[in-house]
C-alpha distance (Angstrom), angle and dihedral (degrees) to the residues before:
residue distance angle dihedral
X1 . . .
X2 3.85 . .
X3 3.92 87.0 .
X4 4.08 94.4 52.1
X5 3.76 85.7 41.5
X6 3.69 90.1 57.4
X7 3.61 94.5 39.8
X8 4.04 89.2 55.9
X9 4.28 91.0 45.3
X10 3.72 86.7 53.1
X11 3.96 103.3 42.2
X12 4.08 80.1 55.5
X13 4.07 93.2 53.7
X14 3.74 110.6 124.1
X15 4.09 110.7 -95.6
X16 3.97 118.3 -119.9
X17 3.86 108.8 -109.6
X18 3.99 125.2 -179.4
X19 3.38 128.8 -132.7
X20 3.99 93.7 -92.5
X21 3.59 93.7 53.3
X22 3.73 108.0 125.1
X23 4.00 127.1 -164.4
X24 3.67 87.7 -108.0
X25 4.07 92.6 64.4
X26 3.88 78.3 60.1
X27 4.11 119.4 93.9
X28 3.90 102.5 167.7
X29 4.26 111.9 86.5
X30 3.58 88.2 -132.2
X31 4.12 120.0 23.1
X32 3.85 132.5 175.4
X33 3.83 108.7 -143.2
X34 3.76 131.3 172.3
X35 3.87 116.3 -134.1
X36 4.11 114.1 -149.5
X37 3.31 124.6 -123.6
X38 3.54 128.9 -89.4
X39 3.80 105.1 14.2
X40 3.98 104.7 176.4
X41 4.17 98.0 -109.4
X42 4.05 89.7 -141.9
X43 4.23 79.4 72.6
X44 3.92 95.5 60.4
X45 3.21 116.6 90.7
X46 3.61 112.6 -173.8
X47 3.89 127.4 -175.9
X48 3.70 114.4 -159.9
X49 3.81 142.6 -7.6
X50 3.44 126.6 -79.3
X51 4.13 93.7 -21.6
X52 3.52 103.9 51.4
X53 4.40 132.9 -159.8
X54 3.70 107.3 -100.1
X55 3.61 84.9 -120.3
X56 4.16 89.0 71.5
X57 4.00 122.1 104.4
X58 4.00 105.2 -102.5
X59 3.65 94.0 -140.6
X60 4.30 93.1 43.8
X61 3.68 85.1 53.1
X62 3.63 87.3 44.7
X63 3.68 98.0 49.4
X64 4.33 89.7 37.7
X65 3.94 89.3 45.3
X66 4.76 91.0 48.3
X67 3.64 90.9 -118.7
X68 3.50 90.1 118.3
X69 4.12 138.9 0.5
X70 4.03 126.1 -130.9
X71 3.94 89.0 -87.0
X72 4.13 80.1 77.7
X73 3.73 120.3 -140.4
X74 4.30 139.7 152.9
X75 3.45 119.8 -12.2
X76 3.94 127.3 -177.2
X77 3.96 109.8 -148.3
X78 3.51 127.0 -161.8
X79 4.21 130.5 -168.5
X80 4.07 116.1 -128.9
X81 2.93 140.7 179.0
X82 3.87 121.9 -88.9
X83 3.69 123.1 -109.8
X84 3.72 144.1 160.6
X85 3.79 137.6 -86.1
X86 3.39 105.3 22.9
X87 3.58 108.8 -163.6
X88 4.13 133.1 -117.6
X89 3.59 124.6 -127.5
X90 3.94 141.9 154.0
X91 3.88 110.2 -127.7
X92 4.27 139.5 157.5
X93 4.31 78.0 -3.0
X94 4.25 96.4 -58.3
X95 3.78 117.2 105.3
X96 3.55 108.4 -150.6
X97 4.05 116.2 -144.7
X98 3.68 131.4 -109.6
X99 4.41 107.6 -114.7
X100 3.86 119.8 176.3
X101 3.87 90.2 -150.8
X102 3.32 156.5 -10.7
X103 3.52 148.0 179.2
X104 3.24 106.7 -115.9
X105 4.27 143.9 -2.1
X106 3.89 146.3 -161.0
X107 3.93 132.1 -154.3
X108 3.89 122.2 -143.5
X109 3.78 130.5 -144.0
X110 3.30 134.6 163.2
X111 3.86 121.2 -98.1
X112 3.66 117.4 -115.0
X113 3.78 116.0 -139.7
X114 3.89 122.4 -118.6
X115 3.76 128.3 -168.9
X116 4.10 81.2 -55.8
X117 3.52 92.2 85.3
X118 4.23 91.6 88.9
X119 4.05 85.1 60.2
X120 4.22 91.3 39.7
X121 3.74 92.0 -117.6
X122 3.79 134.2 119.5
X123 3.91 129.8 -133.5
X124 4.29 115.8 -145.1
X125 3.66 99.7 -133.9
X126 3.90 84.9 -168.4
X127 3.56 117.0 65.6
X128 3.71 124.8 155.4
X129 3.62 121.1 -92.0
X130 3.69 111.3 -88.3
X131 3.89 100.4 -104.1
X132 3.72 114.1 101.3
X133 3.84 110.9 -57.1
X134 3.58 114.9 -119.5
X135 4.30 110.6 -90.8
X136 3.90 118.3 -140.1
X137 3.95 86.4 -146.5
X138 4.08 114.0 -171.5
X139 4.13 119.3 -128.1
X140 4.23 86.9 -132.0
X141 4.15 81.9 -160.5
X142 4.05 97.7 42.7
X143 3.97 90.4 39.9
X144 3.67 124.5 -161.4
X145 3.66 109.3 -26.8
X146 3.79 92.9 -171.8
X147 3.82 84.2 66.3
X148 3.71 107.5 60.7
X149 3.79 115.7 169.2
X150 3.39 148.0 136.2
X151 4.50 98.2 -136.9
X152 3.79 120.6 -176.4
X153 4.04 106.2 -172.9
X154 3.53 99.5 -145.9
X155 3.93 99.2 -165.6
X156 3.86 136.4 -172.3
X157 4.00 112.6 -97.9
X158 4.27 90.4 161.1
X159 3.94 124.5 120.4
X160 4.24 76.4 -111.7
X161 3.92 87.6 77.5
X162 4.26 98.2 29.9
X163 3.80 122.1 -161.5
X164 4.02 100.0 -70.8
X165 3.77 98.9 46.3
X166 4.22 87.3 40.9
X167 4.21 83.4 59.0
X168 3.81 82.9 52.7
X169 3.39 99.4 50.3
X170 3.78 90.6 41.4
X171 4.10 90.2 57.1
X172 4.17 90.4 54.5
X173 3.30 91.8 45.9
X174 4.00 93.1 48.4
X175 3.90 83.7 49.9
X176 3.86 99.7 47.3
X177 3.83 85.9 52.4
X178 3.90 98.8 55.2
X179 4.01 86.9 43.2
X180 3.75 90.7 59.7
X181 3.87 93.9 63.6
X182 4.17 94.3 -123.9
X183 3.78 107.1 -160.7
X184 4.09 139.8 137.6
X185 4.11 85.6 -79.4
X186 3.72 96.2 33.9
X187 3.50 144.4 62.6
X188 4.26 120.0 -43.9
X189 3.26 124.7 -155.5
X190 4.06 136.8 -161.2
X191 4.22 127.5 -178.5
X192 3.77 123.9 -129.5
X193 3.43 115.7 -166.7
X194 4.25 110.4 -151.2
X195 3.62 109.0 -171.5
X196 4.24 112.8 118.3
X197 3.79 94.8 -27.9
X198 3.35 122.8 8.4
X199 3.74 120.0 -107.7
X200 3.88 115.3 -161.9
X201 4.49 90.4 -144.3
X202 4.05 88.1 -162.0
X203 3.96 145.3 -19.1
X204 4.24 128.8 -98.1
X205 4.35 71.5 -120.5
X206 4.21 96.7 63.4
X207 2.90 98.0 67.7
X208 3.99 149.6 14.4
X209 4.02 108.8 169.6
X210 3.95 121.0 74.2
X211 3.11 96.7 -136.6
X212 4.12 86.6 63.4
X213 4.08 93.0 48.9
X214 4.02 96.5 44.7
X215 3.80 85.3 57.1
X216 4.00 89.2 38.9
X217 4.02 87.5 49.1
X218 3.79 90.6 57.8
X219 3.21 103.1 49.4
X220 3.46 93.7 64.4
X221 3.47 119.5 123.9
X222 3.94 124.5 -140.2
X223 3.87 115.7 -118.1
X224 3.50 113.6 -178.9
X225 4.10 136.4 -157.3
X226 3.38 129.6 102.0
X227 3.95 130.6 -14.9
X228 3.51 93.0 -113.3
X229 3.74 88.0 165.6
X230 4.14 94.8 156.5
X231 3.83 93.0 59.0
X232 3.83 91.9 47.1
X233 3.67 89.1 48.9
X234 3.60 94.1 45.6
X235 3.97 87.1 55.6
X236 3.42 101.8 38.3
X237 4.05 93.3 59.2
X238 3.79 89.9 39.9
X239 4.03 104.8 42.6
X240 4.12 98.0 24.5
X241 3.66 113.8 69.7
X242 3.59 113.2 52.3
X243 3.25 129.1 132.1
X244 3.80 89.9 -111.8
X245 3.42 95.3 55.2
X246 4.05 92.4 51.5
X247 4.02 103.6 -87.7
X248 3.97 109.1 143.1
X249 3.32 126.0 -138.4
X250 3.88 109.4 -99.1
X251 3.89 100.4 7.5
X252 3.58 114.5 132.2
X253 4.34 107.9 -101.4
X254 3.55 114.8 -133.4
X255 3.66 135.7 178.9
X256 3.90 114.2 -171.1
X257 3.94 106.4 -163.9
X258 3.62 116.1 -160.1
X259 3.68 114.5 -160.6
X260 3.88 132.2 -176.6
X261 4.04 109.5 -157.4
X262 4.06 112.0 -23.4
X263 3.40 132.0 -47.4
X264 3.74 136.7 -86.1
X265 4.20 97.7 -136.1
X266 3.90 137.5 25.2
X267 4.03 110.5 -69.6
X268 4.45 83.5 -174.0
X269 3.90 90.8 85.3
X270 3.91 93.4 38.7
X271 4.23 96.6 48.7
X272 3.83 84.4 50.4
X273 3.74 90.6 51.0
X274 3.80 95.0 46.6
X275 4.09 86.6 52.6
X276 3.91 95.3 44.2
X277 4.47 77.8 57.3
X278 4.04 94.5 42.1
X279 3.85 98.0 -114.7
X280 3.55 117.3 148.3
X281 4.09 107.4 -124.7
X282 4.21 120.1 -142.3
X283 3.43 127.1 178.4
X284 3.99 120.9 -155.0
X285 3.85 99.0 -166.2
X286 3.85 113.8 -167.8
X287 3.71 126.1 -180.0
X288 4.03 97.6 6.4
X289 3.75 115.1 -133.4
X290 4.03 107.7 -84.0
X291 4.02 120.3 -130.6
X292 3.82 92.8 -90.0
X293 3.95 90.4 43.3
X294 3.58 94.3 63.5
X295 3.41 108.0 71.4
X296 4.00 89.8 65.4
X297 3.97 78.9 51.6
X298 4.03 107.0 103.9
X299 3.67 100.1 -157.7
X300 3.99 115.0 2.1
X301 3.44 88.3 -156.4
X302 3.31 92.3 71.7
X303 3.30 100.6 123.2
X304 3.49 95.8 51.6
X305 3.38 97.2 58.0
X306 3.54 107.4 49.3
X307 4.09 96.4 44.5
X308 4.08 107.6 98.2
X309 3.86 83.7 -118.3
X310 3.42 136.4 13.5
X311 3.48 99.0 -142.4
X312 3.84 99.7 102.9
X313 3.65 101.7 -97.9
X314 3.97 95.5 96.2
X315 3.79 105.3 44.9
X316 3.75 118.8 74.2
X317 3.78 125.8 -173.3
X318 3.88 127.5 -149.2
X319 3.67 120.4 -178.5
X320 3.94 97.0 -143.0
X321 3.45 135.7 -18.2
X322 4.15 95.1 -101.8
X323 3.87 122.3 89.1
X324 3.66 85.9 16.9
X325 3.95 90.8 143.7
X326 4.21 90.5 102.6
X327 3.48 93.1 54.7
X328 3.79 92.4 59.5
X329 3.88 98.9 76.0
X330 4.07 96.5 42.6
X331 4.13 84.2 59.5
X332 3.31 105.5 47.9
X333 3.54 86.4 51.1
X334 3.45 93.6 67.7
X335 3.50 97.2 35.3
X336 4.00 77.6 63.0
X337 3.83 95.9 51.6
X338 3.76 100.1 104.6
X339 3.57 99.1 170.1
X340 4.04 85.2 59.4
X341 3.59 95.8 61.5
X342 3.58 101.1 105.8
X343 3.26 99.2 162.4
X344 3.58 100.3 56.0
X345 4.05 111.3 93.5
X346 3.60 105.0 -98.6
X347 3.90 131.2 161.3
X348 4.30 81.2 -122.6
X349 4.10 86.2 59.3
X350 3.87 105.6 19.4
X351 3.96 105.8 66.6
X352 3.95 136.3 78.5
X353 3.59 109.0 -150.2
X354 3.81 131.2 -159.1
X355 3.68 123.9 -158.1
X356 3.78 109.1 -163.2
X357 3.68 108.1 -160.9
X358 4.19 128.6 -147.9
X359 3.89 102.2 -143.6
X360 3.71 89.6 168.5
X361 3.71 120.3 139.4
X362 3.61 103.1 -100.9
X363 3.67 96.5 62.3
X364 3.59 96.3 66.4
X365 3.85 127.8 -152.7
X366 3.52 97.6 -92.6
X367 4.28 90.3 60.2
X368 3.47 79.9 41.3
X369 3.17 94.7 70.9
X370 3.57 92.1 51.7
X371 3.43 92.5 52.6
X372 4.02 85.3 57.3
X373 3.72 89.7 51.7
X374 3.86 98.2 52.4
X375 3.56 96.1 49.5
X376 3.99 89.8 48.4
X377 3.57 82.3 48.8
X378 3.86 96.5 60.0
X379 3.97 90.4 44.3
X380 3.52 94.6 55.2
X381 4.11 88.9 67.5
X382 3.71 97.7 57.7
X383 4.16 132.5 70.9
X384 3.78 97.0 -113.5
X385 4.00 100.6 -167.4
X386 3.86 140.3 145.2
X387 4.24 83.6 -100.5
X388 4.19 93.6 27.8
X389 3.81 135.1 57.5
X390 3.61 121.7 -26.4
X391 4.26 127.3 -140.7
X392 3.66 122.0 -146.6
X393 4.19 129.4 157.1
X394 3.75 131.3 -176.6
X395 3.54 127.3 -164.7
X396 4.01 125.8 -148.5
X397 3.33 146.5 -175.7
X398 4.13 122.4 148.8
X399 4.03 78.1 -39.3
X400 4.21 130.8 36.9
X401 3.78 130.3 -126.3
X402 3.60 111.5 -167.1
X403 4.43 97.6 -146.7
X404 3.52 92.9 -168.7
X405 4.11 135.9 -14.0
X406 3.48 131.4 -135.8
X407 4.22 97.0 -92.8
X408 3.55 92.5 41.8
X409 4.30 97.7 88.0
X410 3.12 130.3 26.8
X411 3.68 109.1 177.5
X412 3.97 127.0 61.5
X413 4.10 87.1 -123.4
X414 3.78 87.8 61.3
X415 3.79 100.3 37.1
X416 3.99 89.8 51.7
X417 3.90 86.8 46.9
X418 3.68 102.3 54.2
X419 4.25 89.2 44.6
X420 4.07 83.6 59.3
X421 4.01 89.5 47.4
X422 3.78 93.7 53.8
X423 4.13 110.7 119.2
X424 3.84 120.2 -142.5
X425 3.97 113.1 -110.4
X426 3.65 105.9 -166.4
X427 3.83 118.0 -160.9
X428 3.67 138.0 102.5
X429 4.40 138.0 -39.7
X430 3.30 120.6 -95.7
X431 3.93 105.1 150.9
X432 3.48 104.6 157.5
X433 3.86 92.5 61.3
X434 4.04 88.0 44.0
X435 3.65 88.0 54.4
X436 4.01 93.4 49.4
X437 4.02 90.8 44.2
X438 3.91 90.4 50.3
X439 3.60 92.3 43.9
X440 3.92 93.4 51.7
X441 3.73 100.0 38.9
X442 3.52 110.7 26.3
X443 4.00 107.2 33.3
X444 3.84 89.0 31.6
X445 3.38 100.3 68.4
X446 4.23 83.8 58.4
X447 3.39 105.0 32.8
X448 4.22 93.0 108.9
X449 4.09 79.6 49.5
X450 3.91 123.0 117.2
X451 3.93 92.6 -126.4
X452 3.40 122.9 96.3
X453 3.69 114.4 -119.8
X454 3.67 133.2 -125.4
X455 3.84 134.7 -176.5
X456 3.90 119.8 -163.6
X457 4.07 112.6 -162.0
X458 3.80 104.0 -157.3
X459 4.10 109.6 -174.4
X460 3.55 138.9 151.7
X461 4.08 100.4 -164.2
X462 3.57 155.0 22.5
X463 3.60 115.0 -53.3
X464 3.90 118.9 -128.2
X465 4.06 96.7 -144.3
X466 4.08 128.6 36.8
X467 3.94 116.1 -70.9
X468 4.03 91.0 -173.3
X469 3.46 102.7 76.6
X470 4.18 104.2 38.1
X471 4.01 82.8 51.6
X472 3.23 99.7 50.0
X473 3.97 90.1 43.8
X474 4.12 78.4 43.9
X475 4.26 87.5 63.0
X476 3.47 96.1 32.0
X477 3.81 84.1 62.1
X478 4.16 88.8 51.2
X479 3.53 97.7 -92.0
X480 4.20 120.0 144.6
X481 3.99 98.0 -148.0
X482 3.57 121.2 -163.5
X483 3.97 123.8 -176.8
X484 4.06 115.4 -140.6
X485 4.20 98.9 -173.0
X486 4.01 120.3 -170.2
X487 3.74 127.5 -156.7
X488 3.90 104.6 -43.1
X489 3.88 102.0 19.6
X490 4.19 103.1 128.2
X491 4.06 107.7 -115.1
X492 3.81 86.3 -132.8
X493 3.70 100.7 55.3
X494 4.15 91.4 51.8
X495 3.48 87.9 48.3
X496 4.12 89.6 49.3
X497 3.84 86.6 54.3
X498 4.27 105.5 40.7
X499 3.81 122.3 85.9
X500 3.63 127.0 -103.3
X501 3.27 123.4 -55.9
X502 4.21 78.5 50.7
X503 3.65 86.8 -167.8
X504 3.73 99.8 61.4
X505 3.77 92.5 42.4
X506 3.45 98.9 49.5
X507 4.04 126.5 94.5
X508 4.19 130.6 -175.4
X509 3.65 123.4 172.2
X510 4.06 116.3 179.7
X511 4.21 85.7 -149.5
X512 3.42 127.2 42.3
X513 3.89 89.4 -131.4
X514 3.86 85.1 68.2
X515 4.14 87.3 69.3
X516 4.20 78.5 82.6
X517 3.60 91.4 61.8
X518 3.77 100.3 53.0
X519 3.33 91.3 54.9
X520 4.29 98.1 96.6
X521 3.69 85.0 42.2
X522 3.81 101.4 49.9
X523 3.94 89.6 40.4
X524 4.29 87.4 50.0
X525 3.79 83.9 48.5
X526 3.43 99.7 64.7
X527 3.95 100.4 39.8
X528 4.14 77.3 55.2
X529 3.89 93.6 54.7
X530 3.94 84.8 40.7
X531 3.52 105.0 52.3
X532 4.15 96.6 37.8
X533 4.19 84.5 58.0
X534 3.57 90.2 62.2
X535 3.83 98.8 47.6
């Protein structure tokens, strides 16, 4: 009896989990997991607040949610449902990201200790019932559809890598493909081999079942020369995903670039290129470049300029090319991290948007203030970069103020900073010339740009001048223009200035604490007018 009852307190002990594990690599409704200690917090990446997208690191919602610290420890995880909007907020020093849906969620708590505690180990008083526990089966022919992407391999075929190591490389590639789940609904995948000329080995289009690409990947022949890594790049983004060759409209691009060493040519011109097209740049270095090696290195940098952001997420470092089998999981991970793609064209990291600001004396500064906090509000839920969205607000009365222009930021810290900093003019209305001024000085600058642009009127009155004309000049131009009236603003005057349909892009609130609510709305609004431009 003591045996079996030591047997059942251990089969309960909390499972090890690393910092990447996500609530997806989960398949128990509720779990007990311990997080290690000291998990670097720029690798959680948390979606939502309190429930959190399946997709989220355990132990970074953990650590955002105060179930646990960064010295790790016991966490109790529990399966939900999925839902939509998942909510952005800055807690215990991780900001958690904004996610309009997913398909499904988990909640953490902390696990409290029973008479285990003498032996270190901690009893789930929660099990499911004992039917048969739900099973997260896999369609093998739809794949995983909480991995869509479009993924060209782009692997090393130089004298850098030789035959034996290009086998190698071959094999982790083969197993990173049949980890991703590739199927009709899920991710597809296509090999480019860089070596002297690039050779594009086959299409996203030839084929969508893993079993298919495995055999595909080894029968790949080696083909020597020189790395010339920046040329194969530079082809691979240009020539790979069209729709002809199998890219979908909407999928994430990526090119994964596996290099042995350095390369032979500049990859600087080539990551800028693969931006300029929306595909999302990785770099798989193995075997870095030793001290004597880099003087035949052209830019040792390299890396850093070709990722799609140099912020960590998009390089990824093996030490050789043998036991590479642990490396497999932590990759396709990533690849898997939608919401990171910043390079891919979104309507989060596509848009410019203006904020034109009524500082007239009947709003007051107190309503001012909640102006101030809307706008920031609205900000918060796109990727403002120096290759994403862009931020800029005026503020008007009889005269305009430009607060900050569209090249000024380029980080959502700053851009949330200088909203707080703007003063309160006080003075009269005059929209119409506010809309003009805006148009001409802060969307002209862009207006050759490959965002789309957006203008948000926010007003609580009458205007003294004529708000037809400048908005219809405004959207003439290739401005979206939606109206957000307060308290006294006249119906027909924020219809006047909104973009067909008027209905859809106009706004009223009686109170100015209303602006909070319109927030979802305004935010859905624009991913509408974003998406229906690129059908």
């Amino acid at each position: 009896d003591i045996i079996l009852i030591l047997v059942l307190l251990f089969s309960l002990a909390p499972t090890a989990v690393t910092c990447f594990t996500r609530g997806l690599d989960l398949r128990k409704q509720i779990e007990d997991v311990i997080c290690p200690a000291n998990c670097p917090l720029w690798q959680f990446y948390v979606f939502g607040n309190g429930v959190y997208a399946s997709l989220s690191s355990i132990c970074g919602a953990a650590i955002h949610r105060g179930v646990i610290t960064s010295a790790g420890g016991a966490v109790r995880v529990q399966t939900l449902p999925g839902q939509e909007n998942y909510p952005a907020v800055n807690a215990n020093g991780i900001q958690s990201q904004v996610l309009t849906r997913w398909t499904s969620s988990f909640s953490v708590t902390g696990i409290k200790n029973t008479a285990l505690e003498s032996v270190g180990r901690s009893v789930s008083t929660a099990r499911p019932s004992t039917g048969k526990k739900p099973k997260k089966t896999l369609d093998k022919k739809a794949g995983n559809k909480d991995c869509k992407a479009d993924i060209a391999f782009l692997i090393d075929g130089s004298y850098n890598i030789g035959q034996r190591r290009f086998n190698l490389q071959k094999n982790f590639v083969g197993k990173v493909a049949v980890m991703l789940g590739i199927g009709t609904e899920g991710p597809h995948v296509g090999v480019v081999q860089a070596s002297e000329h690039p050779k594009i080995e086959f299409y996203l289009k030839n084929f969508t079942a893993a079993k298919e690409v495995l055999f595909a990947i080894k029968e790949l022949g080696f083909r020597g020369g020189n790395s010339n890594t920046g040329k194969a790049l530079k082809h691979t983004a240009q020539k790979f995903f069209s729709l002809e060759n199998g890219a979908r409209k909407g999928i994430p691009k990526i090119i994964v670039v596996f290099l042995d060493g350095w390369p032979s040519d500049d990859l600087e011109e080539a990551g800028i290129v693969a931006r300029e097209f929306g595909v999302n740049v990785f770099i798989v270095s193995v075997a870095k470049p030793t001290t004597e090696e880099l003087g035949m290195v052209q830019d040792i940098g390299f890396v850093d300029k070709a990722v799609c952001r140099n912020n960590g997420f998009f390089s990824y470092q093996m030490p050789t090319w043998f036991g590479t089998t642990k490396y497999v999981k932590p990759l396709v991970q990533k690849l898997c991290s939608h919401e990171q793609m910043f390079c891919s064209k979104t309507c989060y990291n596509s848009v410019n948007i203006a904020f034109l600001i009524d500082g007239s004396s009947s709003v007051g500064d107190n309503n001012f203030r909640l102006v101030l906090e809307f706008i920031s509000n609205v900000a918060k839920a796109f990727e403002i970069s120096d290759i994403g969205s862009k931020i800029a607000a005026v503020q008007f009365t009889y005269d305009q103020r430009t607060e900050f222009s569209f090249t000024d930021y380029n980080t959502k810290e700053e851009v949330l900073s200088a909203i707080r900093n703007i003063r309160y003019m006080s003075g009269g209305t005059a929209t119409g010339d506010a809309i003009t001024f805006t148009t001409r000085n802060v969307f002209g600058p862009v207006k050759d740009g490959a965002n789309k642009n957006f203008l948000f009127v926010l007003t609580d009155g009458q205007s003294y001048d004529d708000v037809r004309g400048p908005a219809a000049a405004a959207q003439k131009a290739g401005i979206t223009v939606f109206s957000v009236g307060v308290a006294w603003a006249p119906l027909d005057d924020l219809k006047d200035m909104a973009s067909e349909p008027r209905e859809s892009h106009t706004f009223f609130t009686r109170e100015f604490t209303g602006l909070e609510l319109l927030v979802p709305d305004i935010i859905r609004g624009i991913c509408k007018d974003f998406l229906d431009s690129k059908q």
